[in-house]
Backbone as ProteinMPNN parsed JSONL, in Angstrom:
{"seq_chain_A": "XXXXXXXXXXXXXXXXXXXXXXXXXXXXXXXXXXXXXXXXXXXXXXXXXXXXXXXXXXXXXXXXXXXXXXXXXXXXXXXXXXXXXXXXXXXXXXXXXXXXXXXXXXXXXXXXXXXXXXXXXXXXXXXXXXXXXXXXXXXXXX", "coords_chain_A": {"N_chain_A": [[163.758, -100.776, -48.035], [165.245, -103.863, -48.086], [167.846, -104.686, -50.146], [170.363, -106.77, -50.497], [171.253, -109.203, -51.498], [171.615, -113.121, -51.344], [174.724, -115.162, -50.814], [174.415, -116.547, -53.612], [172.748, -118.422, -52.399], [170.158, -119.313, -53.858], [170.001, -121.324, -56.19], [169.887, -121.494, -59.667], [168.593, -122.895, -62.418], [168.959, -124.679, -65.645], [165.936, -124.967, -67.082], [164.174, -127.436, -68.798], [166.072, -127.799, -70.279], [166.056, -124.936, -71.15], [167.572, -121.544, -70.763], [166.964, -119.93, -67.629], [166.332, -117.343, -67.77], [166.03, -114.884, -70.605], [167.215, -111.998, -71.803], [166.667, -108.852, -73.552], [167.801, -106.044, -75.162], [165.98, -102.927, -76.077], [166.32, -99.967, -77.539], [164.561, -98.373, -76.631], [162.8, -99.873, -75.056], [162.661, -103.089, -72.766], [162.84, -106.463, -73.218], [162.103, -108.895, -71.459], [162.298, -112.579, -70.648], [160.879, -114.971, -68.769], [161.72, -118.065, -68.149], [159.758, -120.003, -66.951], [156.791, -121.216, -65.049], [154.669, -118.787, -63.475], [152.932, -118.213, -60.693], [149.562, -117.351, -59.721], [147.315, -116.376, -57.359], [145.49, -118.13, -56.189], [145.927, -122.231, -55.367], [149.015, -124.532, -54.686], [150.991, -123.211, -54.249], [150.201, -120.727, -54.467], [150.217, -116.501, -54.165], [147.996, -116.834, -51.828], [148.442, -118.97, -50.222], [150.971, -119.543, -49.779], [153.902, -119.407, -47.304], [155.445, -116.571, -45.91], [158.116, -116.575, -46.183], [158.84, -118.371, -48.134], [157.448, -116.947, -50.394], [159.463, -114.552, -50.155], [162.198, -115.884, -50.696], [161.539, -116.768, -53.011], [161.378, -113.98, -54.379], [164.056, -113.528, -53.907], [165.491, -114.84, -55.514], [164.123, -113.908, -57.749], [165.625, -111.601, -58.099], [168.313, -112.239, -58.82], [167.984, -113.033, -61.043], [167.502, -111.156, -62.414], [169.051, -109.666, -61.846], [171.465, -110.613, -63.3], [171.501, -110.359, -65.968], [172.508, -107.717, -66.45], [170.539, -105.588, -66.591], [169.112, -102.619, -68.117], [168.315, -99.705, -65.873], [165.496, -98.201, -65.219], [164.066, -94.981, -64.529], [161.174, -93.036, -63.526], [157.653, -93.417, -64.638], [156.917, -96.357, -65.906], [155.958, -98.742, -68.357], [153.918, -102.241, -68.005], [154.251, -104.783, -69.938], [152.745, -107.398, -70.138], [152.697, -111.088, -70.326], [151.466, -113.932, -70.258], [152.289, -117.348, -70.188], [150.711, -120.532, -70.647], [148.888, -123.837, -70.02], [147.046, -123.837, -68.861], [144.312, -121.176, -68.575], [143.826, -118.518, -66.874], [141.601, -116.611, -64.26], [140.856, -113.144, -64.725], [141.507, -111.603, -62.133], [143.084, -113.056, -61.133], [145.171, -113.171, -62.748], [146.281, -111.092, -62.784], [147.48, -110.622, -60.018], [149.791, -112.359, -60.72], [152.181, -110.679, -60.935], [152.692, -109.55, -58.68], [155.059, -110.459, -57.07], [157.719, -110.83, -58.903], [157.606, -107.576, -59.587], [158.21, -106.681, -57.289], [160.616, -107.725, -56.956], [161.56, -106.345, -59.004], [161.599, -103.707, -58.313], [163.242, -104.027, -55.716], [165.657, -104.156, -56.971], [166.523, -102.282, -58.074], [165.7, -101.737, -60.631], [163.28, -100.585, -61.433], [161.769, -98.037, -60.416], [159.398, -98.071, -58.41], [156.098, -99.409, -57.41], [154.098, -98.142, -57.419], [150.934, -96.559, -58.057], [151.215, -94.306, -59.899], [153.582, -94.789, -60.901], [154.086, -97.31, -62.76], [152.058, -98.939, -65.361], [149.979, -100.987, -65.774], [149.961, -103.895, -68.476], [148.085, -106.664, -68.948], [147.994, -109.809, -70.106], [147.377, -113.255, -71.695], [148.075, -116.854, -72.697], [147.557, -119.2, -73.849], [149.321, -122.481, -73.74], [151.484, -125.289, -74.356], [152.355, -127.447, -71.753], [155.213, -127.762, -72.209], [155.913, -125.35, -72.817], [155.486, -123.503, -70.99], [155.848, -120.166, -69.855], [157.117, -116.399, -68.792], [156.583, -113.445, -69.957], [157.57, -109.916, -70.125], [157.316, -106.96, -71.135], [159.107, -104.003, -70.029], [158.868, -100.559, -70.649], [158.828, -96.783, -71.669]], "CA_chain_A": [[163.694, -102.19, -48.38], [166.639, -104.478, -47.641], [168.075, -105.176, -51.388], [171.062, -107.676, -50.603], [171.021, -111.014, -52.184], [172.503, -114.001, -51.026], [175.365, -115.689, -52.078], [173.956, -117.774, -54.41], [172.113, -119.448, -51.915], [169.336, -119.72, -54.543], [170.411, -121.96, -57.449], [169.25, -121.295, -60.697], [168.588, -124.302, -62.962], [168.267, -124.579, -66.736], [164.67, -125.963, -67.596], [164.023, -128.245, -69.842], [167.295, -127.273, -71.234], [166.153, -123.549, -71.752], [168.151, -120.991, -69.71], [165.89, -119.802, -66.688], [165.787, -116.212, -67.714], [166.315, -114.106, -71.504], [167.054, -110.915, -71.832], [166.801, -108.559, -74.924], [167.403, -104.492, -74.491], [166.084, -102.368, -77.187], [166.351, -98.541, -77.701], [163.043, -97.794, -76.049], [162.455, -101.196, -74.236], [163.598, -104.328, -72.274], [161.809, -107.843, -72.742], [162.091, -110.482, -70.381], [161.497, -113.892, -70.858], [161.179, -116.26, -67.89], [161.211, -119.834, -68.538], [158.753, -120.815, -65.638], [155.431, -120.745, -64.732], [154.393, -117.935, -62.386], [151.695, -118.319, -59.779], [148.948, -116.167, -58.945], [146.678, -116.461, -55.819], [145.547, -119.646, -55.876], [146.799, -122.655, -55.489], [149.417, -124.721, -53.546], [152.087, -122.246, -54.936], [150.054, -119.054, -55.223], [150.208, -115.983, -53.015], [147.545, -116.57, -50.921], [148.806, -120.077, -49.463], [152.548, -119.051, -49.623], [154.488, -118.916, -46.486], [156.269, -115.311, -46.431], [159.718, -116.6, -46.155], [158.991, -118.486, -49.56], [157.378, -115.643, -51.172], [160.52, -113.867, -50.055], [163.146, -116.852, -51.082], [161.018, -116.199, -54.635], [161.854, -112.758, -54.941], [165.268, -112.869, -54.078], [165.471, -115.519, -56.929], [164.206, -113.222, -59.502], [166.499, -110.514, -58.598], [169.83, -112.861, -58.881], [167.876, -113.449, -62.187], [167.597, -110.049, -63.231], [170.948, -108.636, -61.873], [172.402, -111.589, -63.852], [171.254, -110.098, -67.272], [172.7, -106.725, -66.418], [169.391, -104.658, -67.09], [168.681, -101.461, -68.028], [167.325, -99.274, -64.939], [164.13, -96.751, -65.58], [163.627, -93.921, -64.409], [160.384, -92.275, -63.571], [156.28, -93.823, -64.774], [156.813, -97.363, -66.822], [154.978, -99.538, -69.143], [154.752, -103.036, -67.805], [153.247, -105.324, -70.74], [153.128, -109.177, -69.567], [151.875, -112.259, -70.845], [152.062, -115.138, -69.011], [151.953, -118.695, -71.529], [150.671, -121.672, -69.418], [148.66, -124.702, -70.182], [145.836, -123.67, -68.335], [144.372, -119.505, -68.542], [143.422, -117.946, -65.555], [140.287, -115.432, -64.844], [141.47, -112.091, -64.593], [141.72, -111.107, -61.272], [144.242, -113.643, -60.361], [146.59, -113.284, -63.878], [146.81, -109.732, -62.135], [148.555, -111.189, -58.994], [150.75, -113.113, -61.068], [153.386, -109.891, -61.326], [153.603, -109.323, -57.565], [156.661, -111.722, -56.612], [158.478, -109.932, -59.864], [157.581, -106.118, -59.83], [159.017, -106.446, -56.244], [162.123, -107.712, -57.418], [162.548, -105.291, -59.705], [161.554, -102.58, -57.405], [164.16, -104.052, -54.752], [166.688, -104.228, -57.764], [166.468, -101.049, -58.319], [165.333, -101.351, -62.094], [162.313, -99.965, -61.535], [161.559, -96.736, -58.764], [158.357, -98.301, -57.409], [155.086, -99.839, -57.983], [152.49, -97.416, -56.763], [150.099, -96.387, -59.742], [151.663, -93.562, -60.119], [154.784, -94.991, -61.012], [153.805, -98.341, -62.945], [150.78, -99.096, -65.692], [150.419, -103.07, -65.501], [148.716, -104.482, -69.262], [147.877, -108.141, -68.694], [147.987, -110.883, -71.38], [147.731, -114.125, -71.392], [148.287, -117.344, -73.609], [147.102, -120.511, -74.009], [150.256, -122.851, -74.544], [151.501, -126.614, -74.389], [152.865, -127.499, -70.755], [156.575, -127.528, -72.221], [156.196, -124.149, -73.552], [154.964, -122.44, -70.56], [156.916, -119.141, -69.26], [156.253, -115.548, -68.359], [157.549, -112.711, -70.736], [157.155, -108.74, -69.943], [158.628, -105.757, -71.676], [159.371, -102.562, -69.53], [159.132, -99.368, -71.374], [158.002, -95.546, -70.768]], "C_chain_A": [[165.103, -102.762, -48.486], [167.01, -105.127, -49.737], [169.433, -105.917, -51.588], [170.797, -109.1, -50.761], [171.916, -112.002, -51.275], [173.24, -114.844, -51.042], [175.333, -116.714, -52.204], [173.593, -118.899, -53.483], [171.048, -120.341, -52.736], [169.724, -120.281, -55.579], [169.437, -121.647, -58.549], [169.279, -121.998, -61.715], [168.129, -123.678, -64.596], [166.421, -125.663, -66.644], [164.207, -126.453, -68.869], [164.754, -127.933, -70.837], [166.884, -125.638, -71.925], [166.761, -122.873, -70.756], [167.165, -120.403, -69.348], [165.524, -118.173, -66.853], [166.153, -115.391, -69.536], [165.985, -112.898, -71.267], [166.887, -110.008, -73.383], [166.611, -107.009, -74.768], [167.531, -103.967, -75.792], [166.594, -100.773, -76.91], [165.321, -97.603, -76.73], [162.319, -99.067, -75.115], [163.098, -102.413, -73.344], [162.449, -105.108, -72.597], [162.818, -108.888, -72.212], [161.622, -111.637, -70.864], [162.137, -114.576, -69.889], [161.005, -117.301, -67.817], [160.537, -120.893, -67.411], [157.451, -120.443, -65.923], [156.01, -119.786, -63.384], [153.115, -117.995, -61.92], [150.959, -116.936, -59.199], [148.728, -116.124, -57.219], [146.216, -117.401, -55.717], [146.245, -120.794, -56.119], [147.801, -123.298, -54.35], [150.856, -123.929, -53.491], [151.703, -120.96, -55.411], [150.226, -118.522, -53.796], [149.746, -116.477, -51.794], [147.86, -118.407, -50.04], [150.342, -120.012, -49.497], [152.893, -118.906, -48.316], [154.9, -117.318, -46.705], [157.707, -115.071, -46.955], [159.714, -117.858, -47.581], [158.889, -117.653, -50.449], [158.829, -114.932, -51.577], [162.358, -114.331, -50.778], [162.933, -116.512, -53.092], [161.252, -114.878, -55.153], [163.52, -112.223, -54.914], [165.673, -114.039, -55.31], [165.434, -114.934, -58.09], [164.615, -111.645, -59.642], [168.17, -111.096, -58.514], [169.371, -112.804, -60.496], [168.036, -112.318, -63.092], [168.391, -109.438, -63.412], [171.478, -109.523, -62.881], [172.572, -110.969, -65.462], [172.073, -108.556, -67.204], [171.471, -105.462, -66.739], [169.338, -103.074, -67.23], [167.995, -100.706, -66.928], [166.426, -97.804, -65.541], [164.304, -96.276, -64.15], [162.017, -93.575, -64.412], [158.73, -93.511, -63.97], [157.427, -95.062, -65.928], [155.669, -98.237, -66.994], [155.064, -100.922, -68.615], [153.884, -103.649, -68.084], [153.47, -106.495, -70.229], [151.931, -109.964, -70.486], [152.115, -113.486, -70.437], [151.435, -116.386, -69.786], [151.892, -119.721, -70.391], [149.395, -122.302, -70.412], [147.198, -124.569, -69.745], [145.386, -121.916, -67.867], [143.62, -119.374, -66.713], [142.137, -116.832, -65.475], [141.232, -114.002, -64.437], [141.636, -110.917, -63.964], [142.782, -111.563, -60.981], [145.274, -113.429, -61.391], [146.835, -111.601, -63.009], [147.877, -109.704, -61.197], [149.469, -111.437, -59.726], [151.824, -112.158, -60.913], [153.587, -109.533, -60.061], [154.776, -109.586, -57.143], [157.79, -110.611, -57.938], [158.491, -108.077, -59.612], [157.863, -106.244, -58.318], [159.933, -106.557, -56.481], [162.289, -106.738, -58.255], [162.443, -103.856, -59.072], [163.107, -103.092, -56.196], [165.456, -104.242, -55.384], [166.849, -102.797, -58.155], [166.44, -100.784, -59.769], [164.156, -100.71, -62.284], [162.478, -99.014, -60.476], [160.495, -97.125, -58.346], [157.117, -98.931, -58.44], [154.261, -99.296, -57.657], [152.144, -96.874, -58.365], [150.622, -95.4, -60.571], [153.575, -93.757, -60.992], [155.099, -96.757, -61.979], [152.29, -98.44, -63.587], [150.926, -100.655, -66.2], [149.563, -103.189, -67.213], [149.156, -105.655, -69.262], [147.777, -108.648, -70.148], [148.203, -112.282, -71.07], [147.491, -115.311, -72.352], [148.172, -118.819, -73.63], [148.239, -121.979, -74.315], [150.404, -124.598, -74.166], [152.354, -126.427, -73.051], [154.436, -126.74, -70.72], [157.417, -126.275, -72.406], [155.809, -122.844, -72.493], [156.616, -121.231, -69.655], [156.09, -117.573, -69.427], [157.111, -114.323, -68.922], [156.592, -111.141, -70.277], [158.324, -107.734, -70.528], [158.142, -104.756, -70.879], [159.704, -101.415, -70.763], [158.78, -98.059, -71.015], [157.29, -94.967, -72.256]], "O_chain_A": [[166.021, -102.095, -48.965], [166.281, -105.928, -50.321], [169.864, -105.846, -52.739], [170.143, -109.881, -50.07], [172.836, -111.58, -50.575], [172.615, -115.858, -51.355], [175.791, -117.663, -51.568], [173.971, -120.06, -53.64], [170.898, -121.553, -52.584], [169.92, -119.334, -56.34], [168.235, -121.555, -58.302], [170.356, -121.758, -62.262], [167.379, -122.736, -64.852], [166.12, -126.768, -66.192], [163.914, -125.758, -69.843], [164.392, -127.785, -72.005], [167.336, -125.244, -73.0], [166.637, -123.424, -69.662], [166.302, -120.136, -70.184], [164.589, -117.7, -66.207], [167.371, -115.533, -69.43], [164.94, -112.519, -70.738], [167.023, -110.705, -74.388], [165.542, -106.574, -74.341], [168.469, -104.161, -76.565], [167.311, -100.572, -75.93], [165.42, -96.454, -76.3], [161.229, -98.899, -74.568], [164.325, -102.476, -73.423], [161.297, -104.725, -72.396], [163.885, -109.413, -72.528], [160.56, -111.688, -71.485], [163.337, -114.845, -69.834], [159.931, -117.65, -67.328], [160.739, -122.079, -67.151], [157.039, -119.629, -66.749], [157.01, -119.842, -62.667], [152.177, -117.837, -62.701], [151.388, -115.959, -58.585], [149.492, -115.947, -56.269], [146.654, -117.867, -54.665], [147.154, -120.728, -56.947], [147.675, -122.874, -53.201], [151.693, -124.173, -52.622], [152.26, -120.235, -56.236], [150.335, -119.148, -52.742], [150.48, -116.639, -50.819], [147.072, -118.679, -49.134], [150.758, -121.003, -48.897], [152.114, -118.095, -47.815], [154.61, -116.86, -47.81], [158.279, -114.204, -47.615], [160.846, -118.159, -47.96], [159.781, -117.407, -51.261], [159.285, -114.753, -52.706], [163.282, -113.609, -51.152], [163.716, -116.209, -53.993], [161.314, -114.706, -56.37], [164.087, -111.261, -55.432], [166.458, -113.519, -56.103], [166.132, -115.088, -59.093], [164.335, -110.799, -60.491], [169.093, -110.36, -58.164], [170.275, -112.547, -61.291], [168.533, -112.367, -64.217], [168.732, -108.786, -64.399], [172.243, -108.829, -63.551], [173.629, -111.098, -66.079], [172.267, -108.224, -68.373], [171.879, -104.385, -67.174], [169.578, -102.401, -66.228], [166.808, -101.033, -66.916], [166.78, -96.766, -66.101], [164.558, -96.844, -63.087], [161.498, -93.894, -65.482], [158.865, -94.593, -63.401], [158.424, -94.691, -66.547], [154.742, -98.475, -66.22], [156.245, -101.266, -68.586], [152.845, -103.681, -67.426], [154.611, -106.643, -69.791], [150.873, -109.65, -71.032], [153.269, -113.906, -70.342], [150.223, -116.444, -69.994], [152.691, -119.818, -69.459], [148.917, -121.641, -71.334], [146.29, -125.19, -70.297], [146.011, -121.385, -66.948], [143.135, -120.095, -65.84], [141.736, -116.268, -66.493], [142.297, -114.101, -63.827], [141.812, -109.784, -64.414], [143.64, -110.793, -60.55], [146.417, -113.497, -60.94], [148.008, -111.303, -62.789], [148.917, -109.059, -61.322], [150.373, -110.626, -59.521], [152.827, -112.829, -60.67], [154.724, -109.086, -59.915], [155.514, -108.651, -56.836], [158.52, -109.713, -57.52], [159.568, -107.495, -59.482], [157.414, -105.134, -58.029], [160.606, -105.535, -56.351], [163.393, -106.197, -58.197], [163.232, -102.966, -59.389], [163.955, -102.216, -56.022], [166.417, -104.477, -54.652], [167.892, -102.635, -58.789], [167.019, -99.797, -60.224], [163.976, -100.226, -63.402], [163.354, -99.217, -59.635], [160.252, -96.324, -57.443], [157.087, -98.972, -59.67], [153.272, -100.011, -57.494], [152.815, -96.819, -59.396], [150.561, -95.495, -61.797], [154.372, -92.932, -61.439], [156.19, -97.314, -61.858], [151.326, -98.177, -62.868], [151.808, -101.228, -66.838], [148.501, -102.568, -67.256], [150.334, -105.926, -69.496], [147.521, -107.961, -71.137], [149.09, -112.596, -70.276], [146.563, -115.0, -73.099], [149.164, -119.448, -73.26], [147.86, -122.613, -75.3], [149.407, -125.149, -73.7], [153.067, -125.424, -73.01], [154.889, -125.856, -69.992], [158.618, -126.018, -72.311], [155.782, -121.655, -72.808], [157.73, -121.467, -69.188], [154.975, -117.403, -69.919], [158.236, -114.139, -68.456], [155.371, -111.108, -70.125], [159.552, -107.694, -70.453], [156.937, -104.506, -70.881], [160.618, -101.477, -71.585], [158.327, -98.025, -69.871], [156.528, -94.001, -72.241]]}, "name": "protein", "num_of_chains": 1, "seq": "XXXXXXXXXXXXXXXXXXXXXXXXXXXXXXXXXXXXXXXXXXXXXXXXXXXXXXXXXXXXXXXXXXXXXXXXXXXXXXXXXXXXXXXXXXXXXXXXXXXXXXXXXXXXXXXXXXXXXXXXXXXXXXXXXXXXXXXXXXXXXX"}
């Protein structure tokens, strides 16, 4: 997998005056917090109506975002808890999608070693919130 970024073609914007990504590295964990919505599969912004070369524009986005934090890289099987806060819940096939576009980036960042099952246990969550408040938080752990 090709894992060069590009320079800073992708801009990265505060939103609504929050910075577009938090980091926080514990002893035994990382959490993420991304100050966006993330799209599943439907939609005029989910997978399954996505060009590829957006998809792709989207993932090298949220590995400028992740190199930016300096992250911790795992090693070996991880935990990868998510909860995704939005305005409107989803049924829970598609909040599943939602972590494709990401757990590629961090597979092509090399913070993770892969996403096959074997190597990755996904637990979903998700959160009911006010438009202004929506964003998409996951802690990596083993």
């Amino acid at each position: 997998k090709n894992t060069e970024l590009p320079e800073k073609q992708i801009l990265i914007k505060k939103i609504d005056n929050r910075n577009p990504i938090e980091y926080h590295q514990y002893p035994d964990k990382c959490h993420y917090i991304l100050n966006e919505i993330v799209y599943g599969l439907n939609g005029s912004k989910g997978l399954m109506n996505s060009h590829w070369t957006e998809i792709k524009k989207l993932k090298q986005k949220y590995c400028i975002m992740f190199l930016s934090v300096n992250p911790k890289k795992w090693n070996g099987k991880v935990n990868f808890c998510f909860t995704r806060y939005s305005s409107v819940l989803m049924d829970p096939v598609n909040l599943a999608s939602t972590t494709k576009k990401i757990v590629d980036a961090l597979v092509s960042c090399k913070i993770i070693d892969g996403d096959t099952p074997d190597l990755i246990c996904e637990i979903p969550h998700q959160e009911k919130c006010k438009r202004k408040e929506q964003r998409f938080e996951f802690i990596i752990s083993q």
